[in-house]
N, C-alpha and C positions, 0 to 999 in steps of 0.2 A: 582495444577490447570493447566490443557492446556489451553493454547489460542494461537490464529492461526491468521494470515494474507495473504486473498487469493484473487486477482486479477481476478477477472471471466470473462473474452472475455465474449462480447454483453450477458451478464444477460437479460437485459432489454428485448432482442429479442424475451425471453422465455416464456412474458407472455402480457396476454391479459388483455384490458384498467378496465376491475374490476377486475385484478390479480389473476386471475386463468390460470393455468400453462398448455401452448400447447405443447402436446407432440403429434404430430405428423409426419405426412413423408414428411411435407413441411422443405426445407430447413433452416438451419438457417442462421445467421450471419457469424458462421462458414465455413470454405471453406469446402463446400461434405460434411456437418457435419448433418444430421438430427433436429429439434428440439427437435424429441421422444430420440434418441441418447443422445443430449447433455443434455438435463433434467436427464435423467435416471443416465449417468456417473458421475454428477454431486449431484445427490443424492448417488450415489457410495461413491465420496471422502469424502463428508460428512458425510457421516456416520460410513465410517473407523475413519477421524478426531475424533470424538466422541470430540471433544474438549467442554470447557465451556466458550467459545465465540468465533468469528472469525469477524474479522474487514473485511470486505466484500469490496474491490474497486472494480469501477466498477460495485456499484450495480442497481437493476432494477430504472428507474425512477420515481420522482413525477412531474406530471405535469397535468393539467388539471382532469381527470379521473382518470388517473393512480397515484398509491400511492406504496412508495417504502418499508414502514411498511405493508402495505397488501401484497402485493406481495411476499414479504421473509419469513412472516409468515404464507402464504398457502403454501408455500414449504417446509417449516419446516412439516408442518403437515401433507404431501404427505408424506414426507420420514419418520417423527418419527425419528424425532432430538431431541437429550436433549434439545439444544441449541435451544429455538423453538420462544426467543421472539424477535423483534425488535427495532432500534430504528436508529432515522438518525439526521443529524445535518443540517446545512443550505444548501435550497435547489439549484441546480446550472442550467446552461442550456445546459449543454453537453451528457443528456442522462448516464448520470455515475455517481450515486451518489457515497457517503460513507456513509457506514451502520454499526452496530454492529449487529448481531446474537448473543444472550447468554442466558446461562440458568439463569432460574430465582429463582432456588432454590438456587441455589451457588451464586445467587450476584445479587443485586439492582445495577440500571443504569440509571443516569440524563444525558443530553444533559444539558453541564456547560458549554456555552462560556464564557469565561475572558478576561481580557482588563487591561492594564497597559502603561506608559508613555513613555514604550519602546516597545513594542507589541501590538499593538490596537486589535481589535476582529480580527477575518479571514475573514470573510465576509464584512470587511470595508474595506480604503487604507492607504499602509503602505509608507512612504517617506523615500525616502533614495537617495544622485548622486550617479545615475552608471559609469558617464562619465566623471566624475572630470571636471564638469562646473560650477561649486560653482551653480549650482541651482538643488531641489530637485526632481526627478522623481517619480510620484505616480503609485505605483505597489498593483494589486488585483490578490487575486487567484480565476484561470476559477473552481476550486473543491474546495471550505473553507476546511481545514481539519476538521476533528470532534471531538472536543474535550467534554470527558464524563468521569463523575465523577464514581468512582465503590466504592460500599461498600461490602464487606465480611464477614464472622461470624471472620475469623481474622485480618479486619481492613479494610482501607480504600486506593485508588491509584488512580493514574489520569490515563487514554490512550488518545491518540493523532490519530486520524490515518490520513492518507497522501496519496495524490496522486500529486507528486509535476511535474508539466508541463514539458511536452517531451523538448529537444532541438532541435531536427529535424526541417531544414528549409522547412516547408511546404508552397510551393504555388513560390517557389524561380526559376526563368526563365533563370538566366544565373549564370555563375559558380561565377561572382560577388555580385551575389543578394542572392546565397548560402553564400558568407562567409559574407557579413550583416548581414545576419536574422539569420545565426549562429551566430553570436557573440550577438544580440540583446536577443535572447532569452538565450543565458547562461547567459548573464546580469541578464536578469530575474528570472533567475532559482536561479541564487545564492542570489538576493536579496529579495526571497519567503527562501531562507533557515536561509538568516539572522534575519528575520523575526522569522521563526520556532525555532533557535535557541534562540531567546530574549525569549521567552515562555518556554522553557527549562530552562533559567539560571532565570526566575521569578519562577517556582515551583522546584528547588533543592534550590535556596536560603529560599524557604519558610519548605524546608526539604520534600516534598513531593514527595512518591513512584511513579514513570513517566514509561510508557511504550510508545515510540512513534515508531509505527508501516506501514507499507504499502510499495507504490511504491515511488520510487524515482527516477527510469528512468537516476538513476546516477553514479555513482562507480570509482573510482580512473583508469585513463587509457584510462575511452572509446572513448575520443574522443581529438584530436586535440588540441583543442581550452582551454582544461585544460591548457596548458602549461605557454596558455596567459594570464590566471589567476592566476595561480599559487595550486589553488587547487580547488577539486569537491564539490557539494554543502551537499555530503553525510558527508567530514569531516569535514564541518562547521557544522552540527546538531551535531553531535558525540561530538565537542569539541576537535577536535584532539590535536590542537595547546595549550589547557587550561591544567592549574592542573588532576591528576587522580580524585580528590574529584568531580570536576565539568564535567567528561566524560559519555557519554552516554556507553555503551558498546552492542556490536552485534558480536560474532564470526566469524561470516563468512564475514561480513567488516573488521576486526581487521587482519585477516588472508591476503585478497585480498590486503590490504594498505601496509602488510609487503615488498613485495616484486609485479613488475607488469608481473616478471615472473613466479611468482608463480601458481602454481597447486591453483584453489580454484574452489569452488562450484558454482552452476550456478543455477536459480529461474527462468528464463524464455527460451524460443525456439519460434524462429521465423525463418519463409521460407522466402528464399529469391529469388523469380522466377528467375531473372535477372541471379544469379549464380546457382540456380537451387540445394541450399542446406541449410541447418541449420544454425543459428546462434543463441550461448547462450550464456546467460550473467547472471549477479547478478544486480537484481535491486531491490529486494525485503528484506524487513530488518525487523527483531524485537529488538527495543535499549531500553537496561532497564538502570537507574539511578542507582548509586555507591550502595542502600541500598538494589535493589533487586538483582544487580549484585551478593551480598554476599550469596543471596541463593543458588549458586551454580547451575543455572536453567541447563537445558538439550534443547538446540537448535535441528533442524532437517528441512531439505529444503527436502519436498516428491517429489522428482523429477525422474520421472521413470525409467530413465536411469543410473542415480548416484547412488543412493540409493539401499544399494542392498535388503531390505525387499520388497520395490516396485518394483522393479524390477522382483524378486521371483514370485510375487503375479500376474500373466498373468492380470487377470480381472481385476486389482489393477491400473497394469500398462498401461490400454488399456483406463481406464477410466479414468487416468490424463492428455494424450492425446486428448483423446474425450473433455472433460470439458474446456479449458483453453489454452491460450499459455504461462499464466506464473502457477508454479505451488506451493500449499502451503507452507509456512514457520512455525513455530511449535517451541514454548518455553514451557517445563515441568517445573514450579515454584512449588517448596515446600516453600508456604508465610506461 
């Protein structure tokens, strides 16, 4: 079974409020990117993917007219994806949902949010002190993850997917108001992971197959302000610090955490006018739980420049470009 987690810059842009899909030569969200363009390359990677779901961040919106189930599934039916059906979880106000795409002959899919005495729902508030003032701070997440139940003709698994809040201090006026609302928002960040992680150690104690997948906008390294925590909000899902039995596992996190010199793999690319160049990073993960870890799955970040299939592939590689600034990740499970 593939299944995929793909980040798509301004989905939403793509399509019109009864969710039919503008392919035109107007601009999109995109810098110089067409709509007719990015639709088109975007049905490219999808349907190289051929995967049997793909956890969609960033996908089209719901809100008033606009429906993020309509939307994914006239795109599906544009390109003739296996993967043709929908489904989304609690709706937010950021224009970015989270969605599943998957096929329906390989697998039944509920929107299962859960609630326990240490992980409330995702869509509620979670308590916890950031600031060691013996009083509690209530933390929401601006995208609830999605959490969905999956059945298979060989069993049954949970997914999670994730788009866990940038740390970038946006809106910050002077280089002291940078390093508050930096540190305010890692606070944040890490106690939206604390959070994600109580939800992890409540379905591996229950024994339950867990794939928690998306952006995490975090990675051992990238910023400063680690140091003054002590660790990223990626090794608190992982479970870094826990037993192997109670660890998430993701290769290309497991590699990046070895070492912060290390050569590792990268999932996203962004311009940076200012310096007038590239910047890549890993922010993007697929973490399976100890029992699918045992399947021996096959990871892959199609990233057009690393990769050397994609890279090979001229149209392959023009249209993961064209599509996205981060670009898919890819786990082959033999369940």
């Amino acid at each position: 079974m593939r299944l995929a987690s793909y980040n798509v810059e301004w989905f939403d842009a793509l399509f019109a409020d009864d969710g039919s899909l503008l392919e035109d030569g107007t601009w999109s969200s995109r810098y110089k990117i067409t709509r007719a363009d990015q639709m088109r390359a975007l049905g490219r990677v999808f349907t190289e993917l051929d995967a049997d779901a793909v956890m969609i961040i960033e996908a089209p919106d719901t809100k008033k007219s606009r429906d993020t189930v309509r939307a994914l599934e006239n795109f599906a039916a544009r390109f003739e994806l296996r993967c043709r059906k929908a489904i989304k979880g609690f709706d937010n106000d950021t224009q970015q949902q989270i969605a599943l795409l998957y096929d329906p002959d390989q697998m039944d899919v509920r929107h299962d949010p859960v609630a326990s005495e240490a992980a409330p729902r995702f869509n509620g508030k979670f308590r916890i002190d950031l600031d060691i003032d013996a009083r509690a701070d209530v933390i929401g997440f601006s995208k609830p993850p999605l959490e969905v139940a999956v059945t298979t003709a060989k069993g049954a698994m949970r997914m999670i997917g994730v788009h866990v809040k940038s740390k970038a201090p946006h809106g910050a006026r002077s280089p002291e108001e940078v390093i508050r609302l930096a540190i305010a928002n890692r606070r944040k960040q890490l106690a939206q992971a604390i959070w994600l992680r109580a939800r992890v150690d409540d379905h591996l104690a229950a024994g339950d197959p867990l794939i928690v997948m998306g952006d995490f906008n975090d990675g051992p390294g990238l910023d400063e302000y680690e140091k003054l925590f002590g660790r990223s909000s990626l090794e608190i899902v992982l479970g870094c610090d826990l037993p192997r039995a109670q660890q998430l596992f993701d290769p290309h996190a497991a590699r990046a955490l070895q070492s912060l010199t290390a050569a590792t793999q990268t999932s996203a690319r962004f311009y940076i006018p200012e310096e007038k160049r590239y910047l890549s990073a890993l922010l993007d993960y697929i973490m399976v739980s100890p029992h699918l870890r045992a399947k021996r799955g096959q990871w892959r970040i199609w990233h057009p420049f690393e990769d050397a299939a994609c890279y090979a592939d001229i149209d392959l590689r023009t249209a993961l470009l064209v599509a996205s600034d981060h670009f898919p990740v890819v786990v082959d499970l033999d369940l």
